[in-house]
C-alpha positions as CSV (number, residue, x, y, z in Angstrom):
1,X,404.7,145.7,300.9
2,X,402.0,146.8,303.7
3,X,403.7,149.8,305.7
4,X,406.7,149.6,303.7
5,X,406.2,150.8,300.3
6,X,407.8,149.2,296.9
7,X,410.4,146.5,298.3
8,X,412.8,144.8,296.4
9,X,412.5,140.7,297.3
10,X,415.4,139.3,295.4
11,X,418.2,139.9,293.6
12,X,419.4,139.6,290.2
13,X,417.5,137.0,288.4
14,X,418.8,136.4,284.9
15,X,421.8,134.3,286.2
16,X,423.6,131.1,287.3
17,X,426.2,132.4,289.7
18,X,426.6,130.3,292.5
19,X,428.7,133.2,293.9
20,X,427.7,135.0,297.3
21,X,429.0,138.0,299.0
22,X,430.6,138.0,302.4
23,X,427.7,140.4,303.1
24,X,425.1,138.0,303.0
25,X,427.0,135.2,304.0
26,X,427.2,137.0,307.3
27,X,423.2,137.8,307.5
28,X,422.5,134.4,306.6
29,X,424.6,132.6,309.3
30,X,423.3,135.5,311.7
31,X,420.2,134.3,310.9
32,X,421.0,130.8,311.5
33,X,422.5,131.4,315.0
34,X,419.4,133.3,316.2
35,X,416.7,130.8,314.6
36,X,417.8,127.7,314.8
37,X,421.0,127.5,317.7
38,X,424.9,126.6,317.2
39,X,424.0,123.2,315.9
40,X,422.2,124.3,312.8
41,X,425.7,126.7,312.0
42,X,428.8,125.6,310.2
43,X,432.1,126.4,311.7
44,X,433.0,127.4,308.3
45,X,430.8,129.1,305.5
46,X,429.7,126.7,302.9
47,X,431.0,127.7,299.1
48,X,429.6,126.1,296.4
49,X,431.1,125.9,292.0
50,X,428.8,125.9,289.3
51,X,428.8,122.7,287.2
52,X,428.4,125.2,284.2
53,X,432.3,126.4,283.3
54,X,430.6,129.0,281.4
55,X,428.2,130.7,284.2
56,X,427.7,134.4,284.2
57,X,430.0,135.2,287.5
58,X,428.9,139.1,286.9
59,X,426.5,138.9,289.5
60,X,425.6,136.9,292.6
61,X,423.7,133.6,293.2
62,X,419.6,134.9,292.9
63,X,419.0,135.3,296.5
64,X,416.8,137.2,299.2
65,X,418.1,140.6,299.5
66,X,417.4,140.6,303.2
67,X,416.4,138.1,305.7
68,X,413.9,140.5,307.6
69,X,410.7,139.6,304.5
70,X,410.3,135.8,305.5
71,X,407.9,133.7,303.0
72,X,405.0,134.2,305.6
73,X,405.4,137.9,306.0
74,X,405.3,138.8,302.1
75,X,402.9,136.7,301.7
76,X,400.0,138.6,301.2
77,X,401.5,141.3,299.0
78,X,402.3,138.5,296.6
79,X,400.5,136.3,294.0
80,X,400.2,132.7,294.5
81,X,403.6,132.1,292.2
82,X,405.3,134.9,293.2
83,X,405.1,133.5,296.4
84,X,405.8,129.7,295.9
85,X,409.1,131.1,293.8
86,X,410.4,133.2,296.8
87,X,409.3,130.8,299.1
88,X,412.2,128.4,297.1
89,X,414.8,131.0,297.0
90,X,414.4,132.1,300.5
91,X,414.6,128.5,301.8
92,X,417.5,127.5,299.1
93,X,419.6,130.5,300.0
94,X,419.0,129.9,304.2
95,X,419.6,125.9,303.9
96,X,422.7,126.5,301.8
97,X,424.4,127.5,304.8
98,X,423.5,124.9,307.6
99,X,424.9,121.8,308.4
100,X,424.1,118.9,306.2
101,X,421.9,116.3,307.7
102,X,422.6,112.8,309.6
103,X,421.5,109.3,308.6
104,X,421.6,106.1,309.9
105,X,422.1,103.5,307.0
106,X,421.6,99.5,307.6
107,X,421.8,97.1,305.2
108,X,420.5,93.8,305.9
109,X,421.5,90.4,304.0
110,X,419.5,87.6,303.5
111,X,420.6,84.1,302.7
112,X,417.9,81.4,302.4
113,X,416.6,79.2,300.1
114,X,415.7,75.6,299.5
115,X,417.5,72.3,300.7
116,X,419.7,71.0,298.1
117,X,419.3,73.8,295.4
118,X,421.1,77.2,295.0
119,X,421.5,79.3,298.0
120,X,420.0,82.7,297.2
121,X,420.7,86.4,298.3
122,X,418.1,89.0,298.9
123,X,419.5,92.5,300.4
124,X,417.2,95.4,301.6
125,X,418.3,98.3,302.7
126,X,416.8,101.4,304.8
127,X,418.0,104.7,306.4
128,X,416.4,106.8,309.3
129,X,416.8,110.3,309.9
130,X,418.8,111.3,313.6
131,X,419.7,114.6,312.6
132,X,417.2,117.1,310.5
133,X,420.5,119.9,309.8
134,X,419.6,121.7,306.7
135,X,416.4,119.7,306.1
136,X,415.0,121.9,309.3
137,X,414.4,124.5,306.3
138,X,414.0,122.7,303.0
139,X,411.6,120.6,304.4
140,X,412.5,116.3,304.5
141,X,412.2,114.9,300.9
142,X,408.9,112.6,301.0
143,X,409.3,111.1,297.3
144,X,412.6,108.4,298.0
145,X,412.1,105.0,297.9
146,X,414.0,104.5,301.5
147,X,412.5,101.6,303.1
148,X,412.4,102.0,307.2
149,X,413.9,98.7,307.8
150,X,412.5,96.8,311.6
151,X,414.8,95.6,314.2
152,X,416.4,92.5,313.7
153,X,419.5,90.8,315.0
154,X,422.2,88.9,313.3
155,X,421.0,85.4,312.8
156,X,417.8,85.5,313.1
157,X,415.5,83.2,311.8
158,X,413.2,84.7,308.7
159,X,410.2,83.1,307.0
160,X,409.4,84.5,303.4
161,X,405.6,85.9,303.7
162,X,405.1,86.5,299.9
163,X,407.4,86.7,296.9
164,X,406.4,88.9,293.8
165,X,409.0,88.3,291.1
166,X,409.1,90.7,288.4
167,X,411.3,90.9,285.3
168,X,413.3,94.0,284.0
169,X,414.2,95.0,280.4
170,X,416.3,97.6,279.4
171,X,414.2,100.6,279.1
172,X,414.9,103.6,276.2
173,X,415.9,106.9,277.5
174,X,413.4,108.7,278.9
175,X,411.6,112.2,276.8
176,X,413.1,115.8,277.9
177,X,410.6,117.4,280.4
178,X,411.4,121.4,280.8
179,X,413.4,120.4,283.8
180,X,415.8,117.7,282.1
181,X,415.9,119.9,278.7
182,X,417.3,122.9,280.8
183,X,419.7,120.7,282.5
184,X,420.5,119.1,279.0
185,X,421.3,122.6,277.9
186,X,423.4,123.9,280.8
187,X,425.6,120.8,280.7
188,X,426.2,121.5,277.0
189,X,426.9,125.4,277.7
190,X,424.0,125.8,274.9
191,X,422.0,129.4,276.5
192,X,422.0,130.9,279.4
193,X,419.5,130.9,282.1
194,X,417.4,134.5,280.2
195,X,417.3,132.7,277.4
196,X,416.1,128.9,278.4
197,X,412.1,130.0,278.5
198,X,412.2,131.8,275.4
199,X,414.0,128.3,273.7
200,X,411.0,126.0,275.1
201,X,408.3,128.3,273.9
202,X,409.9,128.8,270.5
203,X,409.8,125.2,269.4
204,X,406.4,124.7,270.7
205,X,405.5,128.0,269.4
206,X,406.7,126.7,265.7
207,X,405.1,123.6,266.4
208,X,408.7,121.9,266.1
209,X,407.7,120.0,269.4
210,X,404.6,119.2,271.3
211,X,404.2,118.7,275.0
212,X,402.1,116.2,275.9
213,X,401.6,115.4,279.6
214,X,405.0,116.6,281.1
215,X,407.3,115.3,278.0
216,X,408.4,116.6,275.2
217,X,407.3,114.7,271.6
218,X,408.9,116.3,268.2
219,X,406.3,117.0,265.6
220,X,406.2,115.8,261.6
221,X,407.1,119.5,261.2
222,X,409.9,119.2,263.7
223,X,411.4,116.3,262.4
224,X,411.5,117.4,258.6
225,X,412.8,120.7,259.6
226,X,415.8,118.9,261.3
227,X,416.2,116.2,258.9
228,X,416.5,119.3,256.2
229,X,419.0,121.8,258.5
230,X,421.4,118.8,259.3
231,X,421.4,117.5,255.1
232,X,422.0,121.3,254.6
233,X,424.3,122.2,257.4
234,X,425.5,119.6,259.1
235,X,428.3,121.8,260.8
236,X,426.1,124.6,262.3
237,X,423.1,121.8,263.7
238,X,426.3,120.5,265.9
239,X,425.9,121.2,269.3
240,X,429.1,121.3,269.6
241,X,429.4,123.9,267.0
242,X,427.0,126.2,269.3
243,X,429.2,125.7,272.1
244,X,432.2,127.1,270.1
245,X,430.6,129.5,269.0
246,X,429.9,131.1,271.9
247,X,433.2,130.7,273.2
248,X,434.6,132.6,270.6
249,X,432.2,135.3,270.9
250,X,433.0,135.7,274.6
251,X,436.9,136.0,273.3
252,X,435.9,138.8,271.0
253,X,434.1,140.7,273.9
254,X,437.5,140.6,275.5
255,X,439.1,141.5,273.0
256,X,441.7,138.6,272.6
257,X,440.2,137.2,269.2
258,X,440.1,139.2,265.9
259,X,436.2,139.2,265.1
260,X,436.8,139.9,261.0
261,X,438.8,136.9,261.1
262,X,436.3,134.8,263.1
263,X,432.9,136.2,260.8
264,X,435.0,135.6,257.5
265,X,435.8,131.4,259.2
266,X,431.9,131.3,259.5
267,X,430.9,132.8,256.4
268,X,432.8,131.3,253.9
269,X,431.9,127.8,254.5
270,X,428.0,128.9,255.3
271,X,427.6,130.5,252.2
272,X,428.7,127.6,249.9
273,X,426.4,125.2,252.2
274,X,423.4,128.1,251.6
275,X,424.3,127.8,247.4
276,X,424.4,124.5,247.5
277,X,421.3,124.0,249.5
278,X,419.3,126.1,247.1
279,X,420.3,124.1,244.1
280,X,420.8,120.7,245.8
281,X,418.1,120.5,248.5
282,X,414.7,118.8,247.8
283,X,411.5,120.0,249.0
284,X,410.1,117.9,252.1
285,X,406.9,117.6,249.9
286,X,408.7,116.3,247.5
287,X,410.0,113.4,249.5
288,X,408.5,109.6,249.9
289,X,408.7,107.3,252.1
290,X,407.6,104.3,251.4
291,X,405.1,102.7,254.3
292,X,404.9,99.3,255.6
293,X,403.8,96.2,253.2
294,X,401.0,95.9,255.6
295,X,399.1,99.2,254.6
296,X,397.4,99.2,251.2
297,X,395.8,101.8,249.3
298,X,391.7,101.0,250.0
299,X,390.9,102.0,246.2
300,X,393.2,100.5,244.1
301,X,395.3,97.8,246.5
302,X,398.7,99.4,245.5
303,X,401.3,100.0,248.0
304,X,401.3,103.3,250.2
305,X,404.2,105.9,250.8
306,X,404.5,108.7,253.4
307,X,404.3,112.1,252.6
308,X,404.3,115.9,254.0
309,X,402.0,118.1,253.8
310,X,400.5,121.5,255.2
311,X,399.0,118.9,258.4
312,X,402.2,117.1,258.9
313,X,402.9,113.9,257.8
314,X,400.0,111.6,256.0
315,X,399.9,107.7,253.9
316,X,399.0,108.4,250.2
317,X,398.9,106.0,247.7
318,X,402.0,105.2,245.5
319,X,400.1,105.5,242.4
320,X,399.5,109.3,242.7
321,X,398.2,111.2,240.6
322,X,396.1,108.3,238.8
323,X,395.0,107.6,242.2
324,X,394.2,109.9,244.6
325,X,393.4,107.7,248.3
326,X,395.2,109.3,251.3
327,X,394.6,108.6,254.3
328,X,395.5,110.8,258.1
329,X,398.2,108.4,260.4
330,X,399.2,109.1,263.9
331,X,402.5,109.5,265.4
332,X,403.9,105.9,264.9
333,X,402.7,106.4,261.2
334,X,399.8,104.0,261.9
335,X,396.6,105.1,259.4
336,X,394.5,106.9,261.6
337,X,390.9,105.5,261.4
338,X,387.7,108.0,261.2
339,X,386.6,108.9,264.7
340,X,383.1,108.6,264.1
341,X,381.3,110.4,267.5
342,X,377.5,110.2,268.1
343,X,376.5,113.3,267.2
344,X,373.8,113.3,263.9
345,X,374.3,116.1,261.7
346,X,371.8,118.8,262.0
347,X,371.3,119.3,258.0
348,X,371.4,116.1,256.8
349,X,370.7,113.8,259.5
350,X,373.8,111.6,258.9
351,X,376.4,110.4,261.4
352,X,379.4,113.1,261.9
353,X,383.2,112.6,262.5
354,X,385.6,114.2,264.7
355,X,388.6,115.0,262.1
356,X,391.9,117.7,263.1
357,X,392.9,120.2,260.8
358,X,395.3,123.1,260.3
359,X,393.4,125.2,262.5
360,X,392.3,122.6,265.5
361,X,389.5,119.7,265.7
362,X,386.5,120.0,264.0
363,X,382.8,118.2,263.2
364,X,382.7,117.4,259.8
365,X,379.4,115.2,258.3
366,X,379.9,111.7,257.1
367,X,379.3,111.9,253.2
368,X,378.6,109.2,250.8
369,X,380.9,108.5,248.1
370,X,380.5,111.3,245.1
371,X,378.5,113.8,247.2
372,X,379.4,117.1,247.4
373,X,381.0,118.6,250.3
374,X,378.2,121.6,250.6
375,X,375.6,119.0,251.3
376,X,377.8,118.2,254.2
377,X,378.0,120.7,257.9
378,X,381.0,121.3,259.4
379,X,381.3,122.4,262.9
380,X,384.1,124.0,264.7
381,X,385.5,122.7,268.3
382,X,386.7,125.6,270.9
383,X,389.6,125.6,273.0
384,X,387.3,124.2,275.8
385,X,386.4,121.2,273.7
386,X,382.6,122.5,273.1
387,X,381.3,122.6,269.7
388,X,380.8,126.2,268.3
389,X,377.0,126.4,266.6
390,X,377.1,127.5,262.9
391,X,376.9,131.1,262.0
392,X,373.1,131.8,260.7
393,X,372.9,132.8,256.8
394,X,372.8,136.3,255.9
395,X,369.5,138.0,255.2
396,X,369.6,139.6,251.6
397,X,368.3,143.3,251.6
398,X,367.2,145.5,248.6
399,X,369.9,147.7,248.8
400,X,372.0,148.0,245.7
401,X,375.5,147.0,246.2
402,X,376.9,150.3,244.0
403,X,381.1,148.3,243.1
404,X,378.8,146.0,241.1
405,X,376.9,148.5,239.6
406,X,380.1,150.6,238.6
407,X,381.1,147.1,237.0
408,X,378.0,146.9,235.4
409,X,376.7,143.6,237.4
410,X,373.3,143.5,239.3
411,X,373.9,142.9,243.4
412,X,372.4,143.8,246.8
413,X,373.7,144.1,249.7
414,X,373.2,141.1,252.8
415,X,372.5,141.8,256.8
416,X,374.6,139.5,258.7
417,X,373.8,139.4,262.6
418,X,377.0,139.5,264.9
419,X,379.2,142.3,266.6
420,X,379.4,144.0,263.2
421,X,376.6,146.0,261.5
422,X,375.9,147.1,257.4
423,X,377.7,150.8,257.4
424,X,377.7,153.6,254.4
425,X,380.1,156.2,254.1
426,X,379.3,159.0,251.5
427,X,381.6,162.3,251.6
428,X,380.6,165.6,252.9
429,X,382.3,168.8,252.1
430,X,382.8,171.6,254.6
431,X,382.7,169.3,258.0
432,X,384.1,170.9,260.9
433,X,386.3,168.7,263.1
434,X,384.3,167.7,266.2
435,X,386.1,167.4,269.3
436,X,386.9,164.0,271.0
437,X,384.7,162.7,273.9
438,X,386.6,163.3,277.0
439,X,389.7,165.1,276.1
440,X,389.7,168.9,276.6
441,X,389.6,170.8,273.0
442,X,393.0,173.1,272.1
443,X,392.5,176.4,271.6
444,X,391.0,177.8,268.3
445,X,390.1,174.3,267.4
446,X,387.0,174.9,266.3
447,X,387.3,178.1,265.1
448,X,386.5,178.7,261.3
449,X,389.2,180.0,259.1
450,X,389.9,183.3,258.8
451,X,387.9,184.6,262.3
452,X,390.7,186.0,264.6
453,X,391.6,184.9,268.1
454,X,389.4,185.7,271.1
455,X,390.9,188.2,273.4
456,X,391.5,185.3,275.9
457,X,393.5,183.5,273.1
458,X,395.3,185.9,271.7
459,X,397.3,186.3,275.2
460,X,398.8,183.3,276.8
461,X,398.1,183.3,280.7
462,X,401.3,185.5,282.1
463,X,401.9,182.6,284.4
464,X,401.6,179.6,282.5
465,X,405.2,179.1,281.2
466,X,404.8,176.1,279.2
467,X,401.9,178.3,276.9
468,X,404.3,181.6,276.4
469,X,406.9,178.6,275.2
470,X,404.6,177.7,272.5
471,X,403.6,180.6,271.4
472,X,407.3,182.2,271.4
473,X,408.2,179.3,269.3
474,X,405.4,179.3,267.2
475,X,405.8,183.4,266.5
476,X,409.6,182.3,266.0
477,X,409.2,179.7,263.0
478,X,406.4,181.8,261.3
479,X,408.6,184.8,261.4
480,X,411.4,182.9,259.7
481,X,409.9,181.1,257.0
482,X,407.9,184.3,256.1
483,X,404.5,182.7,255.5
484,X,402.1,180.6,257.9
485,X,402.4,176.9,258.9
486,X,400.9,174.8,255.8
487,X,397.6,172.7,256.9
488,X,398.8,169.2,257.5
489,X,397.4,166.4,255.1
490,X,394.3,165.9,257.5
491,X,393.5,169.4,258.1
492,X,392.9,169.6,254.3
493,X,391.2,166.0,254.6
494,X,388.1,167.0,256.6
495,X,386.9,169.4,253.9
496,X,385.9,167.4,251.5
497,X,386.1,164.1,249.2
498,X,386.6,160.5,249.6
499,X,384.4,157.8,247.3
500,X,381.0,156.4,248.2
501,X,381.6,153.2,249.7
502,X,380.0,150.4,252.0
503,X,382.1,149.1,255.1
504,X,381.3,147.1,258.2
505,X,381.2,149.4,261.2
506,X,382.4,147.8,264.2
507,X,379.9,146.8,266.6
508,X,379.0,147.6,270.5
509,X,377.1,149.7,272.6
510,X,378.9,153.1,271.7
511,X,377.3,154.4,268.3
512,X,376.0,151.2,267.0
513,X,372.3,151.8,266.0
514,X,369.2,150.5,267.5
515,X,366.3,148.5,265.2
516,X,364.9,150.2,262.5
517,X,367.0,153.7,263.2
518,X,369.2,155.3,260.6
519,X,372.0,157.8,262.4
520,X,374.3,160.0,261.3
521,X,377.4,160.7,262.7
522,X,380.0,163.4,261.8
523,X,383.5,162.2,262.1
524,X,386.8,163.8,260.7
525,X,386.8,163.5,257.6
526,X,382.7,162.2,256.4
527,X,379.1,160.9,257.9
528,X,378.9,157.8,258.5
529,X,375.3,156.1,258.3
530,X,375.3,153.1,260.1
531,X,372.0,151.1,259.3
532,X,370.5,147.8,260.9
């Protein structure tokens, strides 16, 4: 914080206590009283449960530690999140305590229709805002679907203006966002509030689940792996199962449960499921599904089945292996035609196809029937949707390779341009250690073996009490193992050996060479010539 030095904001954020101390209860309604008058205060301090039975009560409700950094005044020494997430804490933990707001509700009935048929009954209803209370911090929610109703009288005389009649179905249940998966998870007392981020980035991290727009979609990989773990263990892939679990856990932390007991009730059962799993359970690549009548195999007119492979989920025919037609299908197991883009193909001058494998989108060239896939160009697709241009072929060199001559084969050695140049290592006995570029050398460092210490190193400075420490243990450990310290195994390294071999130096501005220059550069243990 400007002028105040490192400031603690908040307070302990791994938790969903509702709990707050008296302390702060008192700043807050300070606060209150000075800010906003006796009409924004409570007479009474408002105390709220937690809808979780098994919240961590350790600690208090995540809240301001004090009331004197307001949203505006930190504002600056935080980052644009940092600032949006204290700017909700401070404004939860202040509104918490003020009096709730006041509405005025009306509801207003309409009876109408025409002579001689069914009367009917239309009802609208609206709500205006007399008293802001709590919403004087929190802001007034924007996103209802209040109507502000006009003034009317009992009575009075209406005329339709236009009628827009619209017919409802019962909808499925909507997909888990991050929001309604948390609260999903808290309601079944699965995790605790450190450990909900690290759950939704595991299963999109496993590719278990996608996210696509705001909503979570399970993958071909996600549904296998939880078709598999509930046919295997359908106890443990109960949530209630998890929820018992960690109730017992918390009775063994206090010591009112006998954990050998509780471990030998888990692993007895899990180990029989585990044996018979690995005898029992079938590979997912081993399963078929067969695939609507509808889809037909575009080679042979049988019948097509679903299977798994390393790409998820794809329609093959049902004559595998006498016939080998498969085809790519989409997430409601539709076939999934070729997305043919218009972009010709550099090589060959045929249209190319936008086609997803294991490692992203790619380019791939439209080939005839029978042609071979090196006639073909395939071009990859960043993260930024821009296609990457192909790497250029490697320019072949007359220098021998020498692992095919020790094998007795002929081969040279090929230039490839990139960050990364052609490098030969050959040994060199008797190479002193160099020192390293911008880090003071130790004393007697490079001092041959056998030359004794300079006068200046053969005395540690008097007043340099780390130094005499060193060199009293030093004297102390030579002295009682009779003999001095044994070279370590890179010490002995650096003078001398190692096989002839070729290696790609790493590229750069430090030590790669320029055109046409051959360098040498001395290095622990050999020179290294690096040649472009």
């Amino acid at each position: 914080m400007p002028g105040e030095g490192p400031v603690g904001l908040i307070t302990y954020m791994r938790t969903d206590s509702t709990h707050l101390s008296g302390e702060a209860i008192n700043m807050v309604r300070g606060y209150i009283e000075r800010t906003f008058g006796d009409k924004y205060l409570p007479e009474k301090p408002n105390f709220f449960s937690s809808s979780n039975k098994a919240a961590q009560e350790a600690h208090e409700a995540i809240r301001p530690t004090s009331l004197e950094f307001p949203p505006e005044r930190v504002k600056r020494a935080l980052t644009a999140d940092q600032f949006r997430l204290y700017e909700v804490i401070w404004e939860r933990f202040v509104a918490c305590q003020m009096t709730p707001a006041q509405w005025d509700a009306t509801t207003v009935t309409i009876k109408g229709g025409t002579p001689g048929a069914a009367e009917l009954t239309f009802r609208a209803s609206g709500r205006i805002l007399v008293f802001d209370g709590f919403y004087r911090v929190a802001g007034v929610p924007t996103g209802g679907a209040e109507a502000v109703l006009p003034a009317v009288e009992e009575k009075q005389p209406l005329a339709p203006v236009a009628i827009d009649p619209k017919q409802k179905f019962t909808s499925p249940p909507s997909r888990y966002t991050e929001a309604s998966l948390i609260k999903m998870l808290e309601s079944e007392g699965i995790g605790r509030p450190s450990t909900y981020a690290s759950i939704i980035s595991v299963i999109q991290q496993r590719k278990y689940a996608e996210q696509i727009g705001r909503a979570f979609y399970s993958t071909d990989l996600g549904e296998v792996v939880t078709d598999k773990l509930i046919e295997a263990f359908p106890r443990i892939m109960d949530v209630g199962y998890t929820r018992e679990m960690e109730a017992e856990l918390d009775k063994v932390e206090e010591e009112h449960l006998d954990w050998i007991d509780m471990l030998d009730r888990f692993y007895t059962p899990f180990k029989d499921n585990l044996e018979r799993a690995h005898d029992e359970l079938m590979h997912a690549k081993a399963e078929i599904v067969p695939a609507p009548d509808e889809y037909k195999c575009e080679t042979c007119g049988a019948g097509l089945v679903y299977r798994f492979g390393r790409n998820g989920r794809f329609l093959s025919c049902s004559r595998y292996p006498d016939c080998n037609y498969a085809v790519p299908c989409d997430r409601d197991g539709k076939p999934r035609t070729i997305d043919v883009i218009n972009v010709r193909c550099p090589k060959t001058g045929r249209p190319m196809a936008r086609r997803t494998g294991r490692f992203g989108p790619f380019l791939a060239t439209i080939l005839p029937e029978g042609a071979a896939q090196d006639e073909g160009l395939i071009l990859n697709i960043d993260k930024k949707g821009f296609v990457t241009a192909p790497s250029p072929p490697p320019l072949k060199t007359d220098l021998p390779c020498e692992t095919c001559e020790k094998a007795g084969r002929e081969g040279t050695l090929n230039l490839r341009s990139g960050a990364r140049a052609v490098a030969r290592v050959q040994p060199l006995p008797q190479v002193p250690r160099p020192r390293q570029v911008g880090r003071p050398a130790r004393r007697g460092q490079d001092r041959p073996r056998g030359q004794a210490r300079s006068p200046h190193e053969a005395a540690p400075d008097p007043h340099d009490h780390h130094a005499r420490r060193q060199a009293a243990n030093r004297q102390a450990r030579q002295a009682a193992q009779g003999r001095p310290a044994r070279r370590s195994a890179r010490a002995r390294e650096h003078r001398g050996g190692g096989a002839v071999a070729w290696w790609r130096g790493r590229g750069g501005r430090v030590g790669r060479p320029g055109p046409g220059v051959l360098r040498q550069v001395a290095s622990r243990t050999r020179v290294v010539e690096f040649v472009s």
